[in-house]
C-alpha positions in Angstrom: -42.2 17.5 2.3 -38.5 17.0 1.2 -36.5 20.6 1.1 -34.1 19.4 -1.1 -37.0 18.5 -3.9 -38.6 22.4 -3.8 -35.5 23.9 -4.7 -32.6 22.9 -7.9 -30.0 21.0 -5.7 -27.2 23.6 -6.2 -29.5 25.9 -4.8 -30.3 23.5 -2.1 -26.9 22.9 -1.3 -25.6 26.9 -1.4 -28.5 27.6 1.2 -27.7 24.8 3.2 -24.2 25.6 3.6 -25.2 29.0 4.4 -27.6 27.8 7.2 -30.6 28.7 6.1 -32.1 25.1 5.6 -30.2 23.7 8.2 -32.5 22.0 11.1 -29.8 23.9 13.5 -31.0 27.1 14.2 -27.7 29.3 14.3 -28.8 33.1 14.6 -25.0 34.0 13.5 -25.1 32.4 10.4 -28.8 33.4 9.1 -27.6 37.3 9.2 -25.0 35.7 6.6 -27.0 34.0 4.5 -27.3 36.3 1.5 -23.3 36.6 2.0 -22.6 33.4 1.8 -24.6 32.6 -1.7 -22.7 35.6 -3.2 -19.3 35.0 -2.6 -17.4 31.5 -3.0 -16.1 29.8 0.4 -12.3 29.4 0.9 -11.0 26.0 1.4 -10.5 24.3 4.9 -8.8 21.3 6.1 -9.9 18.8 9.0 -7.7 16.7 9.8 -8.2 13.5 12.2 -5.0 12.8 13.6 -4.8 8.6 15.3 -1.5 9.2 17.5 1.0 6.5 18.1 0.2 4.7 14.2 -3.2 3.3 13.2 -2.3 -0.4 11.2 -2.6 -0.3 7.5 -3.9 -3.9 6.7 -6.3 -3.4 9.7 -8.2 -0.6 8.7 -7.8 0.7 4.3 -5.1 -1.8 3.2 -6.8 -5.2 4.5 -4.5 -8.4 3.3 -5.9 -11.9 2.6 -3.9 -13.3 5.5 -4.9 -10.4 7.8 -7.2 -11.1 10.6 -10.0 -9.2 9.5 -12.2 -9.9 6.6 -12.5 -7.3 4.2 -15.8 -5.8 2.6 -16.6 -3.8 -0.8 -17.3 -0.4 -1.4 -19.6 1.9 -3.2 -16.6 2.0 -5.7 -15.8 -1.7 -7.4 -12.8 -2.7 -7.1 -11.9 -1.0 -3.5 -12.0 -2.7 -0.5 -11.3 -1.9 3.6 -12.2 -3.8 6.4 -15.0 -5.6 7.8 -15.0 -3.4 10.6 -15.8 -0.1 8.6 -19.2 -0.3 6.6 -20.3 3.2 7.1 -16.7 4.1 5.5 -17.2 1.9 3.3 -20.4 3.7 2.1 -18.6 6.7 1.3 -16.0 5.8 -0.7 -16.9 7.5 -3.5 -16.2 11.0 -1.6 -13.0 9.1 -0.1 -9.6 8.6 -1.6 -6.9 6.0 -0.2 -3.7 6.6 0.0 -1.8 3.1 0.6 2.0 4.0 0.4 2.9 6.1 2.4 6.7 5.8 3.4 8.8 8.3 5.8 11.7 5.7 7.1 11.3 7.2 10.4 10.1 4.9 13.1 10.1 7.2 15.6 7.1 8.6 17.3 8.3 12.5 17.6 10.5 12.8 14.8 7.7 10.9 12.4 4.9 13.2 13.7 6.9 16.3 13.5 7.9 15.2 10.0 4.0 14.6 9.2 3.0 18.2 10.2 6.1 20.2 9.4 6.7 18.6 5.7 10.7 18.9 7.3 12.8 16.7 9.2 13.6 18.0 13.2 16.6 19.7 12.7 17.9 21.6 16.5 18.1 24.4 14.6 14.7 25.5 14.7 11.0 24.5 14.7 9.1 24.4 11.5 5.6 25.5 11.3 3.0 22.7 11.0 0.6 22.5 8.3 -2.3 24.2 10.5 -0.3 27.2 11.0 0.5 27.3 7.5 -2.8 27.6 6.5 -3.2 30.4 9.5 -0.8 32.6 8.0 -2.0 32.5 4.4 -5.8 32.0 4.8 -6.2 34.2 8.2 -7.6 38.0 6.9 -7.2 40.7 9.3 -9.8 40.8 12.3 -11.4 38.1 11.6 -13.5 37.2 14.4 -12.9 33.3 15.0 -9.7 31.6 15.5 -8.3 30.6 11.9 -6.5 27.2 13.5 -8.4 25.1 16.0 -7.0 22.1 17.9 -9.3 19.6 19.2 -8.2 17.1 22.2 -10.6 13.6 21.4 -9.0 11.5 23.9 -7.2 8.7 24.6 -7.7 5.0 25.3 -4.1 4.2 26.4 -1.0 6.5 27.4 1.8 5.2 25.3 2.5 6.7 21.7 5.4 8.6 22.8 6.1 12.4 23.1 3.0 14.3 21.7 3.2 16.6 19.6 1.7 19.7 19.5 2.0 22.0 16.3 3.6 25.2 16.7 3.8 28.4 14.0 7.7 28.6 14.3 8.4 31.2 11.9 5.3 32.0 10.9 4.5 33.8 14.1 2.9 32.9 17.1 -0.2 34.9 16.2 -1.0 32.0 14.0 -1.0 29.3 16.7 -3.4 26.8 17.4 -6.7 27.7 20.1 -6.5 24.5 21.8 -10.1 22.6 22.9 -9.6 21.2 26.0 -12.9 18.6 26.1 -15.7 19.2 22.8 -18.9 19.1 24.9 -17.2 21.8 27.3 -16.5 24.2 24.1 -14.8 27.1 25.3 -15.4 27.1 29.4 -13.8 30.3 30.0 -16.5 32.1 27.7 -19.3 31.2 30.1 -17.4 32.8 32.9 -17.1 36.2 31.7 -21.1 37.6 32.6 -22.9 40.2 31.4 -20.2 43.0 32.5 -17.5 41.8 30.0 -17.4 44.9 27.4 -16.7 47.4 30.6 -14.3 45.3 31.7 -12.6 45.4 28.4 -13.2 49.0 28.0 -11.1 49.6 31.6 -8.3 47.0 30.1 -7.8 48.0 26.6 -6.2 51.7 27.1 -4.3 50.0 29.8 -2.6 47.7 27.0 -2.5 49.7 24.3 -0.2 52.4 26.9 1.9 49.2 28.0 2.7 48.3 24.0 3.5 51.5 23.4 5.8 52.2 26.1 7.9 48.7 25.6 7.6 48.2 21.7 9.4 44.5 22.4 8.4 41.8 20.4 7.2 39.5 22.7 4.7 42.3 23.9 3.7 43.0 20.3 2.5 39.1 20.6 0.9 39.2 24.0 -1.0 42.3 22.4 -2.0 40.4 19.4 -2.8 37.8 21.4 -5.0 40.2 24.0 -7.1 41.4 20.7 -7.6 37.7 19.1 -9.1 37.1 22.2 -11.1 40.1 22.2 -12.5 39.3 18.8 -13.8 36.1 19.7 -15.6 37.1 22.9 -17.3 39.7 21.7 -18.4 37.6 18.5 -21.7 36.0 18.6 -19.8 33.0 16.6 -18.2 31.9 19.3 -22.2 29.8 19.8 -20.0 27.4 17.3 -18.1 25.8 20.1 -21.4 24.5 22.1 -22.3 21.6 21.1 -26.0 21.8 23.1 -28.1 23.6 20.2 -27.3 20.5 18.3 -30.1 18.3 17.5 -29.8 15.2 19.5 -30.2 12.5 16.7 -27.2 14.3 15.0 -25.1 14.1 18.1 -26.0 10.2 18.0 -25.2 9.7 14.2 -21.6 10.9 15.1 -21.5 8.6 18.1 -21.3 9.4 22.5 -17.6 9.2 22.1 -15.4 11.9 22.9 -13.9 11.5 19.0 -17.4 11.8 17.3 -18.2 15.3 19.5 -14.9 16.3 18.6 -15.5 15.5 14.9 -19.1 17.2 14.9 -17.5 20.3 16.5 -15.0 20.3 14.1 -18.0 20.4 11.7 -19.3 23.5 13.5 -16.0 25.1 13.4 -15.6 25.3 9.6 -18.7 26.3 8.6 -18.3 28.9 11.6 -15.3 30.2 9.4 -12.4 28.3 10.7 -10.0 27.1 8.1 -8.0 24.1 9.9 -9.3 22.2 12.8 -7.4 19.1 13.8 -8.9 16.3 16.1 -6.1 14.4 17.7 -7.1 10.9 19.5 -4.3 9.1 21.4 -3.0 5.4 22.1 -3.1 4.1 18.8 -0.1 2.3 19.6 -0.4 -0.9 19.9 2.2 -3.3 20.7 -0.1 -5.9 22.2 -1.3 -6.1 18.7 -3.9 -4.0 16.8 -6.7 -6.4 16.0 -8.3 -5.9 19.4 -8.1 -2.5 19.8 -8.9 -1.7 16.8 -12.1 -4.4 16.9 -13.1 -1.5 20.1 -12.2 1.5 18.4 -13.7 0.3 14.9 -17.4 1.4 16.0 -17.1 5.2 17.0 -14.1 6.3 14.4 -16.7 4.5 11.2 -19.8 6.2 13.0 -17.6 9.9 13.3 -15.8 10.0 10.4 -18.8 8.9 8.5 -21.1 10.9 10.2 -18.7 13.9 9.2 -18.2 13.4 5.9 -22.1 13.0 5.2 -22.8 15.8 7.5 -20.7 18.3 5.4 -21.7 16.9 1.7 -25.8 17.4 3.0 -24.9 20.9 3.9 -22.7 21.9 1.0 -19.0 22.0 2.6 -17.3 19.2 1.4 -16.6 20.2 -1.8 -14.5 23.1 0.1 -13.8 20.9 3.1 -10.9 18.3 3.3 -11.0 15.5 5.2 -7.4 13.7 6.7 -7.4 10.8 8.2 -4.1 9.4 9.5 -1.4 9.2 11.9 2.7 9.0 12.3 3.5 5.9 11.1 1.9 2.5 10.2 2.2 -0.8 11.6 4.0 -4.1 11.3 2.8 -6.6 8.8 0.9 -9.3 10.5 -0.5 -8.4 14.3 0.2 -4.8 13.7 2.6 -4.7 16.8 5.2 -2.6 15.7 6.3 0.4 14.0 6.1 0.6 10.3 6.9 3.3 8.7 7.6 1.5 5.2 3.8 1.3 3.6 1.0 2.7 5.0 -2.2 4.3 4.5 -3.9 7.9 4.8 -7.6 8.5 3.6 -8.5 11.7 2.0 -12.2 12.8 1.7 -13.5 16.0 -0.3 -11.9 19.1 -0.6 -12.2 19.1 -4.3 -9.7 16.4 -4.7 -10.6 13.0 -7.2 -11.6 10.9 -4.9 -13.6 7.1 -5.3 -9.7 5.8 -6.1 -7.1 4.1 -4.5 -3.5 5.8 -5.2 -0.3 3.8 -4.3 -0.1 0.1 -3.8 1.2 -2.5 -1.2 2.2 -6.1 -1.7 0.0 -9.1 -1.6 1.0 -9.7 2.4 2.4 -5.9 3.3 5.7 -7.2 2.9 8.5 -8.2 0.7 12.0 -8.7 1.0 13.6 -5.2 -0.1 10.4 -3.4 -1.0 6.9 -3.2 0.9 5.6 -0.6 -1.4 5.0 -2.2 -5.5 4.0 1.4 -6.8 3.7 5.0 -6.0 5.9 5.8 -2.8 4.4 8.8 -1.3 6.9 10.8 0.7 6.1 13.6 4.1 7.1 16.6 1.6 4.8 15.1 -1.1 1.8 14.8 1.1 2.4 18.5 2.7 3.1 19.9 -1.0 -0.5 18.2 -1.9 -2.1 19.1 1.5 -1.3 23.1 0.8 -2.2 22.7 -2.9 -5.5 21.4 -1.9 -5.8 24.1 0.2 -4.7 26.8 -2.3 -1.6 28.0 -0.9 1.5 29.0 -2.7 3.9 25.8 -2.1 6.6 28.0 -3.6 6.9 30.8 -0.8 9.3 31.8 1.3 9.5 32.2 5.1 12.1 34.2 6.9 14.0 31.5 9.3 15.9 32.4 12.3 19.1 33.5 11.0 18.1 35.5 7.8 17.6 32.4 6.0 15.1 31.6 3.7 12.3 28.4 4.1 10.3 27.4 1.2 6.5 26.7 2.7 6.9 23.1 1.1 10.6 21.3 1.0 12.0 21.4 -2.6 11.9 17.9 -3.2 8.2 17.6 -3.3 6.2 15.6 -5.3 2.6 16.6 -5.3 0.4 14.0 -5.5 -1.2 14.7 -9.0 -3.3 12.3 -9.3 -5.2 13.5 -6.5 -5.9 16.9 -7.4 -8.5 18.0 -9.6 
C-alpha cells in the first residue's frame, strides 16, 4: 500500500525528511526522528559546479539556429534542450537564470569571482560562498562537517587553474572537508579499528598541554582542527558518507557516473546535517565545440541532477534545500567554442525560492552587436547577495580583513535577485 496515502502529505513529507519512511534504513537519523518534526530545518545549499563553462544555448538557453532542438517543459512557455527531458520534467521546482554577465573571460579570476562575490585583488583571498555559510550556519560541536566538497570528475584536463574555495577571513576552521572519490566516502574512517577512542584518550591531553604551552594561532587552528576531526569519528553520522546502504535502484536513478554518486552523496550529506556541499565536475571546456561533448555528458548530468532534485522533494528537503547549477563562464554563440562571459545561464531549484520561471533574457541568436543580454543583467555580487539571502544570512555583515579593515559578506553594489525570492 502507498505510505504517502495513510498519512496527510505534510505529515508524510515531515517524517520522510526525518527518515522514518525512508526505504534507507539510517539508524542515526531514526533516534532523531521526533527531533526533527519538532523543530524547523535550517537552509542548505548544493551547488553543482561544471568547471571550465558549460554553453548556454546548449543546455537552458537553446536558440533556433543552435544545433540542438529544443523541447517543452512542465511549465508553458519554457524551453531547454532536447537533450534534457528528465530536467525538463522538473521545471516547475527549477528556475532559469539566462543573463548572467561577469566580463571576465578568464577561467581563475571568473571562478574566484563566482564563489567569492569579489574580484581577485593580491591583497587578500576572499571567502567563498561555502565558507560563508560555515561561519554563519556552523553551531558549536556540531558533529558533521558544516562545508563539504565533492570531487565528481573529469572528462578532459583543460579548464584552467582550479579553484578550490578557501575561508580567508572567516577562518580556516570553516574550510571545506574535501571527498576525494563518492563511492570511497571517507577512506581514512575505515582505517581507524575498534581501538580508536583509547587512542584518542592517549592523544588528547597530549594536545590540549601542547596548545596551552604555545597559545599561537596557527596551533589554536591545528587544535580546532584535531577536535572537528574528533567529532566526526566518533559520530555515528559519519554512515552518511557510504554510499553502500543505498538501495541499488536509487543509486541507478542517479546514474553509474562518478557525478550522479557524487550528487546522491550530496543528498546524504544534507539531510545528515550538512549545510553546503558542492560537487565540482571538470573539462567543461570546450573549444573543439560543445555540441559533442555535451551530446556525451547530456545523459548522466539530466539523470543526476534530476534524480536529485526528485530525491529531496519525495523526502521533504527541497523546500530547505537549494539546488545550483552552473559554472565560470558561458560559451560563444554558435559551436560554443569559446569563452563567453557576456549572457549565460545558471539553474536554480528549491530552496524556497519562486521557481517554474525564467528570469533574464538573451537575444533571438545569443548575440547582438553591442548587447547579448535584452533584459535583466545579473551580476557575480547579485547572485552571491541572492545565494546568502536564500540561505538566510545577513548580506549586511562585516568581516575583519587583514589589515583592520572591514569586508561586507556581500559587495555593496549588490542587486538581489528579487524576483527569485519568495
Amino acid at each position: 500500500m502507498n505510505r504517502e496515502k495513510l498519512l496527510p502529505r505534510r505529515d508524510f513529507l515531515r517524517l520522510s525528511a526525518a527518515g522514518v519512511l525512508s526505504s534507507v534504513t539510517v539508524p542515526w537519523f531514526e533516534s532523531l526522528a521526533q527531533a526533527a518534526i519538532k523543530q524547523p530545518r535550517g537552509k542548505s545549499c548544493i551547488l553543482l559546479w561544471m568547471d571550465g563553462g558549460p554553453s548556454q544555448q546548449h543546455t537552458f538557453d537553446p536558440k533556433p539556429t543552435g544545433e540542438f532542438r529544443s523541447i517543452k517543459t512542465t511549465v508553458p512557455g519554457i524551453q531547454i534542450v532536447e537533450q534534457l527531458p528528465q530536467l525538463a520534467q522538473c521545471m516547475n521546482d527549477m528556475a532559469i537564470l539566462r543573463s548572467m554577465k561577469t566580463d571576465i573571460n578568464d577561467h581563475y579570476d571568473a571562478k574566484y569571482y563566482l564563489h567569492t562575490g569579489y574580484r581577485r585583488t593580491s591583497a587578500f583571498e576572499h571567502p567563498a560562498i561555502g565558507c560563508l555559510a560555515s561561519s554563519e550556519l556552523s553551531v558549536p560541536d556540531q558533529e558533521m562537517p558544516c562545508f563539504v566538497t565533492i570531487d565528481a570528475g573529469s572528462d578532459k584536463t583543460n579548464g584552467g587553474r582550479f579553484y578550490r574555495s578557501v575561508p580567508g577571513y572567516v577562518g580556516p576552521q570553516h574550510a571545506p572537508l574535501a571527498v576525494q572519490e563518492p563511492t570511497k566516502g571517507l577512506e581514512n574512517l575505515k582505517e581507524l579499528g575498534d581501538d580508536l577512542d583509547a587512542r584518542l584518550e592517549l592523544l588528547e591531553p597530549a594536545e590540549e598541554r601542547f596548545s596551552k604551552d604555545y597559545p599561537l594561532g596557527s596551533v589554536g587552528t591545528k587544535q580546532s582542527a584535531f577536535q572537528r576531526a574528533v567529532r566526526l569519528m566518533r559520530s555515528k553520522r559519519a554512515k552518511a558518507f557510504d554510499l553502500e546502504s543505498e538501495p541499488a535502484k536509487l543509486r541507478e536513478e542517479y546514474g553509474k557516473h562518478r557525478f550522479g554518486q557524487s550528487c546522491l552523496l550530496a543528498r546524504r550529506l544534507i539531510e545528515s546535517g550538512v549545510r553546503f556541499v558542492e560537487v565540482f565536475h571538470r573539462g567543461w571546456d570546450d573549444h573543439e565545440g560543445a555540441a559533442k561533448r555535451i551530446n556525451e555528458r547530456a545523459p548522466w548530468m539530466d539523470a543526476a541532477m534530476s534524480a536529485l532534485i526528485r530525491d529531496l522533494k519525495v523526502r521533504g528537503l527541497l523546500e530547505d534545500t537549494l539546488v545550483v547549477w552552473m559554472g565560470e563562464f558561458g560559451r560563444s554563440p554558435g559551436d560554443g567554442g569559446g569563452h563567453f562571459c557576456n549572457a549565460w545561464s545558471t539553474v536554480w531549484a528549491g530552496g524556497g525560492i519562486k521557481t517554474g520561471q525564467v528570469i533574464g533574457k538573451t537575444s533571438e541568436t545569443g548575440k547582438n552587436p553591442g548587447s547579448t543580454i535584452v533584459d535583466r543583467p545579473i551580476s557575480a555580487p547579485d547572485y552571491i547577495a541572492t545565494l546568502c539571502l536564500a540561505l538566510g544570512l545577513d548580506i549586511h555583515k562585516e568581516f575583519m580583513a587583514p589589515g583592520n579593515r572591514p569586508m561586507p559578506m556581500v559587495e555593496k553594489s549588490a542587486k538581489p535577485i528579487k524576483e527569485l525570492l519568495a
